[in-house]
N, C-alpha and C positions, 0 to 999 in steps of 0.2 A: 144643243148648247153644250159644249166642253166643260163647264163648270157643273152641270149637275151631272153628267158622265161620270164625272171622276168622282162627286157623292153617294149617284146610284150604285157604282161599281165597290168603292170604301161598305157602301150602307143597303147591301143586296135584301135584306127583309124588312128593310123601310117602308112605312105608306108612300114615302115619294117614289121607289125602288117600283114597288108593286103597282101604284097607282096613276104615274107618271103624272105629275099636276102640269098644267099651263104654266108658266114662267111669262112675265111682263114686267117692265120697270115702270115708274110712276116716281116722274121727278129724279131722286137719289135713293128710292125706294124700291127693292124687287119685292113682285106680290108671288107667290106660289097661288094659284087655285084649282081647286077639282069641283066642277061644277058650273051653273049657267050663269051665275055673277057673283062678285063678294057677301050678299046681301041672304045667300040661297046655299052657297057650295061652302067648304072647308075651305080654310087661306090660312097661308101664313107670311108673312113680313118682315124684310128684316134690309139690313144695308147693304146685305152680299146674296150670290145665291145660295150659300151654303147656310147663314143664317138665317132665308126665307124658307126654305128647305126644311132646317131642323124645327122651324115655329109651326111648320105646316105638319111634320110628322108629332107633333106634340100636342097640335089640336086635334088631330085626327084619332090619337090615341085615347085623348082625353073624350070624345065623344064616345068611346066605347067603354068605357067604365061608369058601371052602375051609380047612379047620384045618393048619397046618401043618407036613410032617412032621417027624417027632420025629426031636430029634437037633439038630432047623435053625431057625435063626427069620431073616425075612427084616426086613431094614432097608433104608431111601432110600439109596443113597450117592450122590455126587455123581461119580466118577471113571468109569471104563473097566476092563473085567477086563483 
C-alpha cells in the first residue's frame, strides 16, 4: 500500500517501519495490527493510514515502557531535589 510507503519511508525507525503491521479498513476506519487479532496483537486506529499508523506506533511504544509504581506517577519538573 502507497500510503504506508511513503510513512515507513518519512518514519524509517518506526514500529510500523520495523514491524510492518497488517493494514485493513473497517467501515471508515483503517486498523493497523501486529498480531493474530485486535483482541491479542497491538492496533492502532485511526481515519487515514497515516493516522492508523501513528496510533499503532504509539501503542506499541507505550507497551514498552515500565508501568509505573503505584502510589507514584512521575512528571518533568524543571528544578533540583
Amino acid at each position: 500500500m502507497e500510503e504506508m510507503e511513503v510513512y515507513c519511508a518519512a518514519n524509517p525507525g518506526s514500529p510500523s517501519a520495523v514491524h510492518r503491521p497488517r493494514l485493513f479498513i473497517r467501515g471508515e476506519l483503517w486498523i493497523a495490527l501486529l498480531g493474530p487479532c485486535v483482541e491479542e496483537g497491538i492496533v492502532g486506529i485511526g481515519s487515514t493510514v497515516k493516522a492508523a499508523l501513528r496510533a499503532f506506533d504509539a501503542q506499541y511504544l507505550a507497551g514498552l515502557r515500565p508501568p509505573a509504581p503505584a502510589g507514584r506517577s512521575y512528571r518533568a519538573t524543571g528544578g533540583s531535589k
